[in-house]
C-alpha positions as protocol buffer text, in pm:
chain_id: "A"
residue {
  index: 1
  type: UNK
  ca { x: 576 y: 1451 z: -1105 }
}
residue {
  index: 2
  type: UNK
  ca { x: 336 y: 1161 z: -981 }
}
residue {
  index: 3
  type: UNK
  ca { x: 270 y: 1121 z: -614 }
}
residue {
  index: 4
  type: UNK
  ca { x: 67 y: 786 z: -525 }
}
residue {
  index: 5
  type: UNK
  ca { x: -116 y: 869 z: -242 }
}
residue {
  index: 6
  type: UNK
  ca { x: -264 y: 483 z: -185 }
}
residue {
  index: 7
  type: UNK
  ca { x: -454 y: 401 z: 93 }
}
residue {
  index: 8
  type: UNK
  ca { x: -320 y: 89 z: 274 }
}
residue {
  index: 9
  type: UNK
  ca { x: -664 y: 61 z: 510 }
}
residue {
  index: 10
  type: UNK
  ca { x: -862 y: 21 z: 274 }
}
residue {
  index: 11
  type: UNK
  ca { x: -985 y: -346 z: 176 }
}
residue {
  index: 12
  type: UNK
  ca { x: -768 y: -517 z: -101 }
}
residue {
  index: 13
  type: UNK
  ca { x: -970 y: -530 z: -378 }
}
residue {
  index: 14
  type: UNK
  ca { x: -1021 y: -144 z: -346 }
}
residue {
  index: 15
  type: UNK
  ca { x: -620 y: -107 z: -261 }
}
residue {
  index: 16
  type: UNK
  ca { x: -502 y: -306 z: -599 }
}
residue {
  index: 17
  type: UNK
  ca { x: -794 y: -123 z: -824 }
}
residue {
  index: 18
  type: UNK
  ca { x: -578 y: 200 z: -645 }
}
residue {
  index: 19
  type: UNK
  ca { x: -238 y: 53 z: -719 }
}
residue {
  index: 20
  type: UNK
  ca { x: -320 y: 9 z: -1065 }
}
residue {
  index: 21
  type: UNK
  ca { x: -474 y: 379 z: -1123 }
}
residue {
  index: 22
  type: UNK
  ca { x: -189 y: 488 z: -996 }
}
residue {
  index: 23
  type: UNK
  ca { x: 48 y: 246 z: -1205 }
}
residue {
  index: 24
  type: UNK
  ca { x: -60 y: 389 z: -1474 }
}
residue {
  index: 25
  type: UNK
  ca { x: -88 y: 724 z: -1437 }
}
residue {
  index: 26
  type: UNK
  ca { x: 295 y: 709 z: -1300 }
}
residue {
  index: 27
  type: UNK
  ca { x: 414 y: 533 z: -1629 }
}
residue {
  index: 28
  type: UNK
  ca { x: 172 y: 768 z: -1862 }
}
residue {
  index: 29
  type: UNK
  ca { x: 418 y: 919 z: -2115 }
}
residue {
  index: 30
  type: UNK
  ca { x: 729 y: 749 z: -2046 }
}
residue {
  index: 31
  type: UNK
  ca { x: 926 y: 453 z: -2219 }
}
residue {
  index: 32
  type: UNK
  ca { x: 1202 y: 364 z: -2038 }
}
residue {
  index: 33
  type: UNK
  ca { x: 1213 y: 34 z: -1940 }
}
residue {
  index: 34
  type: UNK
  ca { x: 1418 y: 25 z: -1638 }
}
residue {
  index: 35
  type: UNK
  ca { x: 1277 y: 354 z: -1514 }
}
residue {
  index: 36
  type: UNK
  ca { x: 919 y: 181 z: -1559 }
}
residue {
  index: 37
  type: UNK
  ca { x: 979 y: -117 z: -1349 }
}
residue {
  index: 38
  type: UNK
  ca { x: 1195 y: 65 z: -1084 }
}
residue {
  index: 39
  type: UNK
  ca { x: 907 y: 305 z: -1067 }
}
residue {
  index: 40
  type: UNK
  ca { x: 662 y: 17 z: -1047 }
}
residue {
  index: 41
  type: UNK
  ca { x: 841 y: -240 z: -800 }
}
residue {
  index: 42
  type: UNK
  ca { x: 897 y: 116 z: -591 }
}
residue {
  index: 43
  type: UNK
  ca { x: 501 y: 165 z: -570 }
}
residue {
  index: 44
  type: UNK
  ca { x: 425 y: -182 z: -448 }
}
residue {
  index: 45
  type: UNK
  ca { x: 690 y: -131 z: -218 }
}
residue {
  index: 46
  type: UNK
  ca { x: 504 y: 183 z: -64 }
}
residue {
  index: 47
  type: UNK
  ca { x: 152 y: 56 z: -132 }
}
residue {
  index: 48
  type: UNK
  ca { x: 168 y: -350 z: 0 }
}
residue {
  index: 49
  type: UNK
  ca { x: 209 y: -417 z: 387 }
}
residue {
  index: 50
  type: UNK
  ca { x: 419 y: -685 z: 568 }
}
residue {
  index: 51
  type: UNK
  ca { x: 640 y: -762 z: 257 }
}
residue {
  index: 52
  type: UNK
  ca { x: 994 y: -752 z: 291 }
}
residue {
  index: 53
  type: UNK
  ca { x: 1098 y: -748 z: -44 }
}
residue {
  index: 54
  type: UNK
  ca { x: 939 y: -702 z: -430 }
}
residue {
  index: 55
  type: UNK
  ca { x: 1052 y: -636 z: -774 }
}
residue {
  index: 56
  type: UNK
  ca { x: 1126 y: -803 z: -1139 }
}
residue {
  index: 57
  type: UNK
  ca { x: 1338 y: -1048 z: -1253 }
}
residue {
  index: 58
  type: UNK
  ca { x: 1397 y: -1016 z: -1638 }
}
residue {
  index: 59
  type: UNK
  ca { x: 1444 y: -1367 z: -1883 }
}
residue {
  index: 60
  type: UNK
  ca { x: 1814 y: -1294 z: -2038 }
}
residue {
  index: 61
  type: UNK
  ca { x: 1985 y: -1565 z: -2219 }
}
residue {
  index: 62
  type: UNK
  ca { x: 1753 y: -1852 z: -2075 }
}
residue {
  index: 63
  type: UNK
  ca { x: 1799 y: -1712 z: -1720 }
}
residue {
  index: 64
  type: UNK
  ca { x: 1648 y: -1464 z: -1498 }
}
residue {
  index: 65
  type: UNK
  ca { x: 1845 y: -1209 z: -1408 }
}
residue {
  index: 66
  type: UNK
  ca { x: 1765 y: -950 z: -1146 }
}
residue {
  index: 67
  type: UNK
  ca { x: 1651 y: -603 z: -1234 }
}
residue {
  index: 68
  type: UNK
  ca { x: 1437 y: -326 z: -1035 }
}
residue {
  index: 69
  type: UNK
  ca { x: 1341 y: -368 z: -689 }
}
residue {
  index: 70
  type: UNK
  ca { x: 1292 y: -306 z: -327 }
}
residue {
  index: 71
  type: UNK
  ca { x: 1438 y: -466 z: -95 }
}
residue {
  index: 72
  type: UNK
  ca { x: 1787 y: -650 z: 76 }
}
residue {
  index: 73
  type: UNK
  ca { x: 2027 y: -742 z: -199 }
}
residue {
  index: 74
  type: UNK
  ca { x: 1890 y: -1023 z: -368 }
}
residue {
  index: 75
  type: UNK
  ca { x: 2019 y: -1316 z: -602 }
}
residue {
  index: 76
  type: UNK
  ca { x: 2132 y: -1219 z: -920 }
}
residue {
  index: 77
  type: UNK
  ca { x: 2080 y: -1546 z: -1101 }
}
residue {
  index: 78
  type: UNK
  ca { x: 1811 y: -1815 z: -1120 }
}
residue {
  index: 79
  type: UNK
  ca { x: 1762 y: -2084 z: -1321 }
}
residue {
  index: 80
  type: UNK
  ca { x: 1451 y: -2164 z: -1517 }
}
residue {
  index: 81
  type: UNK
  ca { x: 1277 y: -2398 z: -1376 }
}
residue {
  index: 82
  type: UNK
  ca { x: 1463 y: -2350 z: -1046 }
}
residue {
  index: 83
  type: UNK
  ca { x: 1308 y: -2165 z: -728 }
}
residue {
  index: 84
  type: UNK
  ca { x: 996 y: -1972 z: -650 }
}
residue {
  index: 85
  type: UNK
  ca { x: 1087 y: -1784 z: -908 }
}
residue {
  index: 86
  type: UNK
  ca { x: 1209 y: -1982 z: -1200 }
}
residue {
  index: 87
  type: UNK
  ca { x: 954 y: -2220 z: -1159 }
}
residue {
  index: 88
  type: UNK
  ca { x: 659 y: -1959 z: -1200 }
}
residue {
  index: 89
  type: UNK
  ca { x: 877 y: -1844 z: -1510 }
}
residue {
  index: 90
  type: UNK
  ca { x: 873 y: -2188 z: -1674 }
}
residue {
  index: 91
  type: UNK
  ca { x: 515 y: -2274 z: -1627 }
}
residue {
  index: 92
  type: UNK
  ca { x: 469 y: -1942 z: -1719 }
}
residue {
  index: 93
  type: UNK
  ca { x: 143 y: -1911 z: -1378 }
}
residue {
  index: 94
  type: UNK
  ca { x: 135 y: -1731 z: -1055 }
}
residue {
  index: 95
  type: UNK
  ca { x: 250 y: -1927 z: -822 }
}
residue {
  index: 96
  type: UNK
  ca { x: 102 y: -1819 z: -439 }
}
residue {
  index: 97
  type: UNK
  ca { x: 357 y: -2004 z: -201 }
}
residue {
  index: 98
  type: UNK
  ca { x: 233 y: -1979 z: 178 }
}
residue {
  index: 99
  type: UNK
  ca { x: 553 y: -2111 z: 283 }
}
residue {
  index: 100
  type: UNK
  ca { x: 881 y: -2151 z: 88 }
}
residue {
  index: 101
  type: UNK
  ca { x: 1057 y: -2337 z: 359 }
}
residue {
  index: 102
  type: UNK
  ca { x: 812 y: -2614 z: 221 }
}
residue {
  index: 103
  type: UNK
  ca { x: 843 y: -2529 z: -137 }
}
residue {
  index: 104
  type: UNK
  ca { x: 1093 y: -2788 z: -308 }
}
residue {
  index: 105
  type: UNK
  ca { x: 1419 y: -2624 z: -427 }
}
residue {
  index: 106
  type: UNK
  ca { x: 1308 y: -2266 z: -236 }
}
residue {
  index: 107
  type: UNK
  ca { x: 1644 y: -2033 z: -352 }
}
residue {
  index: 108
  type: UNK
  ca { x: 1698 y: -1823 z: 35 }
}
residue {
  index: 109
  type: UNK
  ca { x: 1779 y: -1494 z: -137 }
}
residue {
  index: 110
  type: UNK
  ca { x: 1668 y: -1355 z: 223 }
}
residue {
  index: 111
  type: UNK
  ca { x: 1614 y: -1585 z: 517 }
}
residue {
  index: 112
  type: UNK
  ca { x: 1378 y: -1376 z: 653 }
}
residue {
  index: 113
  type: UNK
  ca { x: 1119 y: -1449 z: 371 }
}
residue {
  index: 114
  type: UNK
  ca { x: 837 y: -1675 z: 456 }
}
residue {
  index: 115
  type: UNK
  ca { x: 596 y: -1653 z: 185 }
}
residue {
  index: 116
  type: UNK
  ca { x: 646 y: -1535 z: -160 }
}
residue {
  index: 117
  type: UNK
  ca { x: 381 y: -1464 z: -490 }
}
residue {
  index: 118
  type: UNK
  ca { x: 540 y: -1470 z: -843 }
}
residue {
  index: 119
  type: UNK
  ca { x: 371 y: -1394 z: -1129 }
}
residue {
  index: 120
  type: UNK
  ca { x: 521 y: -1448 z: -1504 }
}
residue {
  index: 121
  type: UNK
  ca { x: 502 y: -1117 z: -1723 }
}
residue {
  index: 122
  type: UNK
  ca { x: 436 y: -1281 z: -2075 }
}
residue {
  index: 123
  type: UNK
  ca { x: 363 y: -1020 z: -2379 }
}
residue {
  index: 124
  type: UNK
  ca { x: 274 y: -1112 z: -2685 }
}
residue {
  index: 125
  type: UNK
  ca { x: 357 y: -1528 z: -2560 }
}
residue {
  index: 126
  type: UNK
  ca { x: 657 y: -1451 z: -2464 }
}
residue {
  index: 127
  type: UNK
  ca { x: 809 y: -1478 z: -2094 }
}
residue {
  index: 128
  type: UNK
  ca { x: 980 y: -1113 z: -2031 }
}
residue {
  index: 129
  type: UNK
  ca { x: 1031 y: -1218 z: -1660 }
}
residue {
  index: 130
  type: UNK
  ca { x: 836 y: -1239 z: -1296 }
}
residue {
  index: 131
  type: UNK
  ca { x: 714 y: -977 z: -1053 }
}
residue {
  index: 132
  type: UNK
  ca { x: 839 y: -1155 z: -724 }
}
residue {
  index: 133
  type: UNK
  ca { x: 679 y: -1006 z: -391 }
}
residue {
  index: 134
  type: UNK
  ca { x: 788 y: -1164 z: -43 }
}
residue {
  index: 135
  type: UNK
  ca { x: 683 y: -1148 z: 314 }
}
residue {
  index: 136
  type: UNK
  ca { x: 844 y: -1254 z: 609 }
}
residue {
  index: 137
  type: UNK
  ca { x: 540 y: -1426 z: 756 }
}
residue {
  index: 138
  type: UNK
  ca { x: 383 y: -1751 z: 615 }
}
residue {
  index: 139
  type: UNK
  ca { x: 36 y: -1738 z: 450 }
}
residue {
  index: 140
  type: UNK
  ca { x: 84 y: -1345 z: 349 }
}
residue {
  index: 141
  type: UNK
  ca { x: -84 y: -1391 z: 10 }
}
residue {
  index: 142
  type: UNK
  ca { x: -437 y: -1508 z: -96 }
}
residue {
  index: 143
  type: UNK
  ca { x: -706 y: -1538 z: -422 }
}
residue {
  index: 144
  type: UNK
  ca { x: -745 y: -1106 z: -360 }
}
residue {
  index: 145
  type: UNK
  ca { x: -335 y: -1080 z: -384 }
}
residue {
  index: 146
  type: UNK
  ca { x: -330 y: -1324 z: -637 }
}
residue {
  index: 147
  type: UNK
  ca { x: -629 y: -1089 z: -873 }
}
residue {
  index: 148
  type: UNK
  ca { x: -437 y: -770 z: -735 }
}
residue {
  index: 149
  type: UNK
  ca { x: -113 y: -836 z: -900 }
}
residue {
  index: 150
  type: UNK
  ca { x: -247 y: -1023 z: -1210 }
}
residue {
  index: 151
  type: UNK
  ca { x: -383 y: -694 z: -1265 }
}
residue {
  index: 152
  type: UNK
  ca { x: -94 y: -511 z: -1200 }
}
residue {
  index: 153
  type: UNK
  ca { x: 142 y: -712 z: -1387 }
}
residue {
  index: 154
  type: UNK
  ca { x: -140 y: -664 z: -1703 }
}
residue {
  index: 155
  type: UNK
  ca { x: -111 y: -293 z: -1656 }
}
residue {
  index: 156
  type: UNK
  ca { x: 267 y: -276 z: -1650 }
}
residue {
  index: 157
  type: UNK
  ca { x: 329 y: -556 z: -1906 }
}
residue {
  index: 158
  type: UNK
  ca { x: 211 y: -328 z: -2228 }
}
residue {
  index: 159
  type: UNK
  ca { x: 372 y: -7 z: -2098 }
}
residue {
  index: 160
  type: UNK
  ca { x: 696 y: -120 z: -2060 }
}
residue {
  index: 161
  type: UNK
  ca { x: 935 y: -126 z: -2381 }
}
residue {
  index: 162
  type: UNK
  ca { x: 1125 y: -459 z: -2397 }
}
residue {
  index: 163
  type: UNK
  ca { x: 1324 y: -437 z: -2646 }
}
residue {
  index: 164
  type: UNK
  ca { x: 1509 y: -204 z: -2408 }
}
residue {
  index: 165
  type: UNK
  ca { x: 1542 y: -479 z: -2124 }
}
């Protein structure tokens, strides 16, 4: 069994290189989609300070529909094009929101959220879904966060089997 033993002192760039190590040494070997990205959303969970809430919403039937993650129950729908979320899904780029309450159309899955990074998981150009990650203080995520998860989502992306999603 893997054990990610991430350092959350350390500076950013050297946490997310450490997040993604571990990433994929914890999905080395295994297939299964939903055990993949509850594994994953559960490491950023562990690994990433001051967020309240990350995981994956996956593009069914036009719509995103909630599926691993960490958190307070969460909305089980969102449009595309609608949101943080669907909105990062449809122009298919992070989005880095400092604070949603200033975002047009911000969807309050959890009121306590103040900032929020979404990044679209597109393999082989096509949207599978968005990694959503939210804090419950304003200006939570920068460039480094931004680079961090980019990398992340490019290191969970191939290793997951979607035709099982």
């Amino acid at each position: 069994m893997h054990t990610a033993e991430i350092d959350r002192r350390q500076p950013k760039s050297d946490l997310y290189r450490s997040l993604v190590a571990s990433l994929a040494s914890l999905l080395d070997g295994e297939t299964d989609a939903l055990a993949n990205l509850a594994n994953a959303s559960a490491l950023l969970s562990a690994a990433l300070e001051r967020i309240n809430w990350c995981g994956f919403y996956l593009l069914r039937g036009g719509e995103l529909v909630l599926g691993p993650f960490q958190g307070k129950p969460a909305c089980v729908r969102v449009a595309m094009g609608k949101g943080v979320c669907g909105t990062a899904a449809a122009r298919r780029e992070t989005l880095v929101v400092p604070d949603v309450l200033a975002f047009p159309g911000h969807i309050a899955c959890d009121p306590a959220s103040r900032s929020e990074i979404v990044l679209p998981i597109v393999v082989d150009g096509q949207l599978r879904g968005v990694l959503d990650v939210d804090a419950p203080e304003t200006g939570r995520f920068n460039e480094e966060d931004r680079k961090g998860l980019e990398l992340f989502v490019a290191t969970l992306a191939p290793r997951i089997d979607w035709s099982g999603v």
